[in-house]
N, C-alpha and C positions, 0 to 999 in steps of 0.2 A: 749670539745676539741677533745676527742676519736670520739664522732658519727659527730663531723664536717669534719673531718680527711677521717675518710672513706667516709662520703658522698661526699665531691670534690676531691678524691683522689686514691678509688678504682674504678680498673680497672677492671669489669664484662665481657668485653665481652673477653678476657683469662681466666678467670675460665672455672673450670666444670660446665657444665650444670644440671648436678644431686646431688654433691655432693661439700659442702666448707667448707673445713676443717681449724682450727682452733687451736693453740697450747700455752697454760699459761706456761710460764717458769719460774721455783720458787714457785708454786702455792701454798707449804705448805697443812693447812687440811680446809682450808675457814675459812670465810665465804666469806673474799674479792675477793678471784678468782672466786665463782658465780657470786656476783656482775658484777665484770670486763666483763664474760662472755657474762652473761646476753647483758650488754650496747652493746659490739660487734655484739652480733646478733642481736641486734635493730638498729643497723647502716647500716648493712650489709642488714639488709629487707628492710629497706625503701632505699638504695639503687637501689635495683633491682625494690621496686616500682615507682622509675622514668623512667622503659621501660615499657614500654606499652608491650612490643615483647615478656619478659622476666618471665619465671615461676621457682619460688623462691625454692632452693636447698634443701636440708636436711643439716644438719648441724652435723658434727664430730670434737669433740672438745676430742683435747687430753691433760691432769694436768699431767705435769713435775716437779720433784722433786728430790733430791737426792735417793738415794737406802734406806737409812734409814728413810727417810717421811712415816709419820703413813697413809698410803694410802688407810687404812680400815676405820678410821674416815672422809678421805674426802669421800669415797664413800658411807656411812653411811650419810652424811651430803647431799648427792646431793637433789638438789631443787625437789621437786615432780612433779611440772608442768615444769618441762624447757623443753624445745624447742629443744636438741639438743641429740644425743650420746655422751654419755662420755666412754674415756678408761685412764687409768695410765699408763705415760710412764717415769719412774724410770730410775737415770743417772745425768751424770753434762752437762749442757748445754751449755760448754766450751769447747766441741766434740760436731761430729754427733751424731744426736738422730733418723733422719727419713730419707727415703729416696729422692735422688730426685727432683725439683719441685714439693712437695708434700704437700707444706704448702701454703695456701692463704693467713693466717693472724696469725702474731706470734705478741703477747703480754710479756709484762717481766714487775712488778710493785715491786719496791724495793726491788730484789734480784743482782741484778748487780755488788752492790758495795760488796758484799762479794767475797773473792777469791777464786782461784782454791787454792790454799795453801798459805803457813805464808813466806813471804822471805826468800831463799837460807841463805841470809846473819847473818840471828835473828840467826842461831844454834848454831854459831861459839860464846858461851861465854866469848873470850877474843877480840871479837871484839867492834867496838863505835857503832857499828850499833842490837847490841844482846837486847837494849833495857831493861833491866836486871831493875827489877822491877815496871815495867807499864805493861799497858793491853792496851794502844792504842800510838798513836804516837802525840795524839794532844801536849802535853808537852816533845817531846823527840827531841834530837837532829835533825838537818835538813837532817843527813846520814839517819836515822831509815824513816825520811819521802817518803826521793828520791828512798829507796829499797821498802818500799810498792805503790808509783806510779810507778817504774818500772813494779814489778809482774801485777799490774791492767793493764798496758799499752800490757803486753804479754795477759793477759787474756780474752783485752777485743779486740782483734786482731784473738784468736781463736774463740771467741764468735760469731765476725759477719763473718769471713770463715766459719766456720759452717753452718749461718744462709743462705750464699749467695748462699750455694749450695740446700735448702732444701726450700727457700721459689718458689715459682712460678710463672709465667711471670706474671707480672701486680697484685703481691699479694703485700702485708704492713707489714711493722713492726711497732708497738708502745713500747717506753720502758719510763718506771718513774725510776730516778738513782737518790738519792740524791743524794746533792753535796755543794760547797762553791762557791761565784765568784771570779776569776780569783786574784791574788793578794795577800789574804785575807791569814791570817796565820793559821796554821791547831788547835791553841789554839783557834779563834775566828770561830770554828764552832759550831755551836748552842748544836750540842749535845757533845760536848769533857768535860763541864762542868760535863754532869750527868758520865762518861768514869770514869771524875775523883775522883769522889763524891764513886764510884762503888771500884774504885781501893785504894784509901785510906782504906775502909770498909776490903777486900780483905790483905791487910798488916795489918793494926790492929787484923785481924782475924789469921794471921801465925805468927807473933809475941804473942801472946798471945799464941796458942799450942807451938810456942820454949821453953816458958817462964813456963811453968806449965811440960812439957818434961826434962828442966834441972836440974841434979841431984844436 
């Protein structure tokens, strides 16, 4: 779907002629973001080798991660033969990150659905929405649901202002976001089972230090 995407869908003759930059948001330390990479610039060449007119660019490819991403194991990891420059550009991707029309093709694979931060609402311990013994919302009341689709709904509002200023005329976005269809109850999402499997583990685990604490 990625290299069909670009092939009927990027727009060459707006780019740079010498240079098509390229940005993974989320990219973590690999391997998947080479991978992703990779397939990008195989789209984006055989792209350009449908002009006959057209001599294929060099490629700059910049891995986005939070501040804290170990960004010495992914440069440690980078492929030996790839094709492309690579630099680290450290930050949340829910702001500006680059200047400009300065992106031809922004990628994002499974980092989307994490937020800029935990609901306003979750702090207020006397509230219905504080969520107070869970670690996800799949089992929580429908209040704890509606404050973290809220926060995703701001976030994901900053994300593509962001993106709409930095990508470039006739450049792409692709992003992979899991998700549920439409409907469907935030218990019947595939992974809320394992959430809660993790969070039971989690109170068994601080019940037991209360229980060995009490004099």
């Amino acid at each position: 779907m990625l290299l069909r995407g670009i092939i009927e869908n990027l727009d060459i003759e707006q780019a740079s002629s010498s240079v098509f930059t390229i940005a993974d948001l989320g990219c973590s330390t690999g391997p998947n973001t080479f991978i992703a990479v990779e397939n990008i610039v195989e789209g984006v060449t055989q792209k350009y080798k449908t002009k006959s007119n057209s001599n294929l660019p060099e490629f700059q490819v910049y891995f986005n991660d939070h501040t804290s991403n170990d960004f010495n194991t992914l440069f440690a990891n980078f492929p030996s033969n790839r094709g492309y420059f690579g630099a680290g550009v450290p930050g949340s991707f829910h702001g500006r990150l680059f200047p400009k029309s300065s992106l031809n093709f922004v990628h994002s694979a499974s980092a989307l659905q994490w937020l800029s931060r935990a609901p306003q609402e979750l702090s207020d311990l006397n509230s219905c929405v504080c969520n107070r013994g869970r670690i996800h919302y799949a089992n929580a009341p429908n209040e704890v649901g509606e404050a973290y689709s809220n926060q995703y709904a701001m976030d994901m509002e900053s994300f593509l202002a962001a993106r709409a200023e930095e990508i470039a005329p006739g450049g792409l976005m692709a992003m992979i976001i899991p998700g549920r269809p439409d409907g469907t109850l935030p218990s019947q999402f595939s992974l809320s089972h394992l959430f809660c499997l993790i969070e039971y583990s989690l109170i068994d685990m601080v019940n037991e230090v209360c229980h060995h604490l009490t004099p």
